[in-house]
N, C-alpha and C positions, 0 to 999 in steps of 0.2 A: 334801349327799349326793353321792356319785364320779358321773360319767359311765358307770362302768366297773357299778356298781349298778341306776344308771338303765336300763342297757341290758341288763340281765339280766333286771331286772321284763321288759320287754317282748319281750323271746325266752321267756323262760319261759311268759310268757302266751299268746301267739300259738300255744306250740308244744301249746297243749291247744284241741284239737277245741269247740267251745262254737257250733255252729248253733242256731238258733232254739227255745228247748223243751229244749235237751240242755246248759244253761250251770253244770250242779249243782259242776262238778270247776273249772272255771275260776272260778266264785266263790268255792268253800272256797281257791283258793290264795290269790286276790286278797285275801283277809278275815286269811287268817293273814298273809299277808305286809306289810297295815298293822297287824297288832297285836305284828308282832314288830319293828316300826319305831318304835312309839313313838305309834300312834295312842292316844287316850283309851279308846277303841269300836270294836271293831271285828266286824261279824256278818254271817250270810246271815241275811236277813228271811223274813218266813212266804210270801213269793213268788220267793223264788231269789235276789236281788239282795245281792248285797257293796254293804255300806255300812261306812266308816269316817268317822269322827268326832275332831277333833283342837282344842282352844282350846275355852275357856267363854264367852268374852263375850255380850252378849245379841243382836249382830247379825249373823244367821244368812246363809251364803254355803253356796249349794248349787251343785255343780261334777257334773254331771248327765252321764253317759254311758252309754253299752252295753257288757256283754261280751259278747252274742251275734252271731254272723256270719252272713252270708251262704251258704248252703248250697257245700258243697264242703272238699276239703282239699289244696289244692297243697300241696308238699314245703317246708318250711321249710328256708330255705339263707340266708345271707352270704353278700354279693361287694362285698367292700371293704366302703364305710359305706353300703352298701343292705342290709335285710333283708327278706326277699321271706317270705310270707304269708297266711292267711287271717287277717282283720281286723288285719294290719299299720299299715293305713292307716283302716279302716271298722269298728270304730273303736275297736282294742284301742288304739292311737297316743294317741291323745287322753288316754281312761282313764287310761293310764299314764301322760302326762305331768301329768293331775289328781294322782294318787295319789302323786306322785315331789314336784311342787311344794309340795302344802299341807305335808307333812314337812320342805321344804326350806326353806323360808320363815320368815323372822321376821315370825310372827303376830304382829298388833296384839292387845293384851288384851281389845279390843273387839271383836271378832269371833269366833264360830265356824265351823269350813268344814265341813261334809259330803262325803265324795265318794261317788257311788253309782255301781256298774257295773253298770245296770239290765237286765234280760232280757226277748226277746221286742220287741225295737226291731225288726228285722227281718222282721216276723209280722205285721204290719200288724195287732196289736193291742196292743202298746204296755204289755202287762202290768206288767212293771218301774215304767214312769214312772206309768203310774193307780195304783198301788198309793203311791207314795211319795207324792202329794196329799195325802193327807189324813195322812200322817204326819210331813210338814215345812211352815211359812209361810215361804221363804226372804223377805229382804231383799233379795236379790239372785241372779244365777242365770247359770251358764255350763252349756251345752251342750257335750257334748265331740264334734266332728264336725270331717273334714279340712277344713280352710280354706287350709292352707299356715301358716307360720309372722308373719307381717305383714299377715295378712289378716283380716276380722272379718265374719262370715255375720250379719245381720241381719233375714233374713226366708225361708222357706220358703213353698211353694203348698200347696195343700189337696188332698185325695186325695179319688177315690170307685170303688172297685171292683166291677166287676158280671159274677155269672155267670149266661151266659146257656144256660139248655138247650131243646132243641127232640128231641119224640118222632112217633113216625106212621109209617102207612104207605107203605114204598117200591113207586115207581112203574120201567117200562121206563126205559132211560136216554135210548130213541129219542125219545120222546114229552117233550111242554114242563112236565110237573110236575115243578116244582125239586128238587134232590136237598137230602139234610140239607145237605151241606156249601152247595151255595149258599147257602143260606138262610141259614146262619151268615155266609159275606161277603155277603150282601143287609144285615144288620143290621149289621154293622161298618160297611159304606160309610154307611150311614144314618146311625152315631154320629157318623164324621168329617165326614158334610158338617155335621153341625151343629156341631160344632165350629170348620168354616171360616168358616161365618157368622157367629158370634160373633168370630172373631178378622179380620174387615175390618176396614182400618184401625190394625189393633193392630202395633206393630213391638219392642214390649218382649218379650222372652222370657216375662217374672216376668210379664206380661198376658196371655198368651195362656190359652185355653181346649185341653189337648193329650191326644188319647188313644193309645193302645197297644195295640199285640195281644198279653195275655201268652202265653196258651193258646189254641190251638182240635184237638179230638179227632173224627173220626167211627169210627161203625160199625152194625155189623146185629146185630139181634136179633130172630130167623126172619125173617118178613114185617115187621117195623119197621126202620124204621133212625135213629141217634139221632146227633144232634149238639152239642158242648160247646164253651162259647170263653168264657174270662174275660178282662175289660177292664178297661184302667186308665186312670181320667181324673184329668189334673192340672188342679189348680182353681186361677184366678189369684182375689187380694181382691175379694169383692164380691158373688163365685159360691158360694151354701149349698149341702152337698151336696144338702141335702133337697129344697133346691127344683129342683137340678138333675134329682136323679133323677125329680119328677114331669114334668118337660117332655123327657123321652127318646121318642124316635120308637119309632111303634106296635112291640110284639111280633110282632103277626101270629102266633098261635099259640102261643108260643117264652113260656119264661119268663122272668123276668129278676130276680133277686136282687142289691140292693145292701149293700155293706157296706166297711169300711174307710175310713168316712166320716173326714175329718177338715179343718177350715177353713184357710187360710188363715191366715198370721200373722206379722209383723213386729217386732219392737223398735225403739225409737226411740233414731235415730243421736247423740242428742245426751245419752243418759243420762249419769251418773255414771259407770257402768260402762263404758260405750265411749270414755269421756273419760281413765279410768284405763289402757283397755287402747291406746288412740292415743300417748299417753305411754309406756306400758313399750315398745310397737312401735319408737319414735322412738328410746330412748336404748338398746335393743338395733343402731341401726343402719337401720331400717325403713322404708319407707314406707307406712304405713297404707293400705287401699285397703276398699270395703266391699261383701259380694257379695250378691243375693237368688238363693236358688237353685230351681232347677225339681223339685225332690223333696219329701220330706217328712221329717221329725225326729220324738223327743221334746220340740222348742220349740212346734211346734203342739198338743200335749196340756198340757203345762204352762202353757204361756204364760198365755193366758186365765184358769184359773184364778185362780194364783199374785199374778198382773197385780202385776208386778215389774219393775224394771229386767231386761234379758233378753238375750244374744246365745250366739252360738253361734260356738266357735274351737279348734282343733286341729294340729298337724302334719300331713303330708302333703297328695297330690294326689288329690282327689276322682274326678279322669277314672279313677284305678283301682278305685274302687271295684267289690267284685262281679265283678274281673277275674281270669285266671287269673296275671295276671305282677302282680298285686298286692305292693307292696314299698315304703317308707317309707327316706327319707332317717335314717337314726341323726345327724346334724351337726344338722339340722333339728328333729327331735324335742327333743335339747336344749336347743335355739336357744328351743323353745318354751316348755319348763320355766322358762326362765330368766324368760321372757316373763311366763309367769302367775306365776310368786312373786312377781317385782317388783309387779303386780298385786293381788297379797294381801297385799304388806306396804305398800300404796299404799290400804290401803283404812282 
């Protein structure tokens, strides 16, 4: 398949709007555009997600990515071989180079590949990839997320997000009854020291226990006044959500709802699969390198499942992620295709 193709799949795609929940028009393209390449299958499922299907053999390769973004829509523009974007890099990149490679590829007769551009990766519910569970056993499993082109993500943190509300009555501001908003940083300060505690001693990143301030809202309602703040805590191995949220420091009044639970989770650096992709890296030129990163994927919902050989690799730099100069190496992207065909035809 041209460079010149390859790069059109992914300006076309980026250049459709597809945030979290709203991906209906960016998978009808995805879906026609592997079925008028030569895929076997090519469909939107009964949960949004473009799925293509290409080769019969009985050993199933699932090539696993998103087409939903990150809320927002910078201007899609070229300058030289950057293309700048919403999910240029996060992670229409990836997708595309799944959807460009399994085409490009001389499949083994042995193998079939799936590629899925699943929805709702971004939503912290993960709708696309729970839905594909129980409708694939893969054999084998790539995540499509930036990693850079010679690089191989092998492990994601676990998530658990909590919103926190607090109602009552407002008091003078002269006087020492805390107002809402203190009281929302009283409980934030109380999250992160526990956090510090947990993380003495700890110097790995991928170990630490880390949380975030995504939200915090106040205001009045007559004589009340109310306060809102949702939190994100990233969970190193080891750490359940479940059990975390029951050791979360007192409410003190305030409620506290968790959800967005998700564990921890790794692949092993020595599979099959990260043996194949260390080789195609190499004889593209590469030097392998292998990252665990501090977010979360679709690899933590499938993983465990599936419990397959597992990693996660793409094009581009993940620092843009979710940015507003968000933009994706085009050299690199099929630096990367080239990467995962040999891949596939290596399997």
């Amino acid at each position: 398949m041209s460079a010149a193709t390859a790069e059109k799949l992914l300006r076309d795609l980026v250049s459709i709007p597809s945030p979290s929940c709203h991906e209906a028009e960016a998978s009808a393209f995805l879906a026609d555009w592997m079925r008028n390449k030569g895929y076997e299958q090519a469909y939107v499922d009964e949960v949004g997600n473009a799925v293509g299907i290409i080769g019969s053999g009985a050993r199933e390769i699932v090539l696993l990515g998103h087409i939903d973004t990150f809320a927002g829509f910078p201007p899609v523009r070229r300058e030289g071989r950057l293309l700048y974007g919403r999910g240029a890099v996060d992670a229409k990149g990836p997708l595309c180079a799944f959807a460009v490679a399994a085409r490009q590829a001389a499949l083994p007769d042995s193998i079939r590949v799936v590629v899925i551009g699943a929805v709702e990766e971004e939503a912290a519910t993960s709708r696309g990839a729970r839905h594909a569970l129980s409708r694939f056993q893969p054999d084998l499993c790539v995540i499509g997320e930036p990693s850079r082109w010679d690089r191989i993500t092998l492990g994601y943190k676990g998530r658990l997000l909590l919103d926190w509300r607090w109602a009552g009555g407002l008091a003078h501001s002269a006087g020492d009854t805390p107002s809402p908003a203190e009281r929302a940083l009283e409980y934030w300060l109380a999250v992160k020291e526990r956090c510090e505690q947990h993380n003495q001693g700890i110097d790995s990143l991928f170990g630490r226990l880390d949380a975030s301030l995504r939200d915090i809202n106040t205001w009045q309602e007559g004589v009340n006044g109310v306060a809102e703040m949702t939190l994100g805590l990233r969970l190193p191995p080891g750490i359940s959500p479940d059990k975390l949220a029951r050791q979360l420091p007192p409410a003190n009044g305030a409620s506290v709802t968790a959800r967005g639970a998700e564990k921890a989770y790794t692949g092993d650096r020595n599979s099959e699969l990260s043996r194949v992709f260390r080789r195609a890296i190499r004889a593209a030129g590469g030097v392998p390198r292998f990252l665990y990163k501090t977010g979360t994927a679709d690899m933590n919902v499938v993983g465990p499942h599936w419990n397959c050989p597992i990693l996660a690799y793409g094009p581009g730099d993940s620092a843009l992620d979710h940015t507003p100069d968000e933009h994706i190496d085009l050299d690199e992207y099929l630096q990367a295709i080239n990467v995962l065909a040999t891949v596939l035809e290596s399997l």
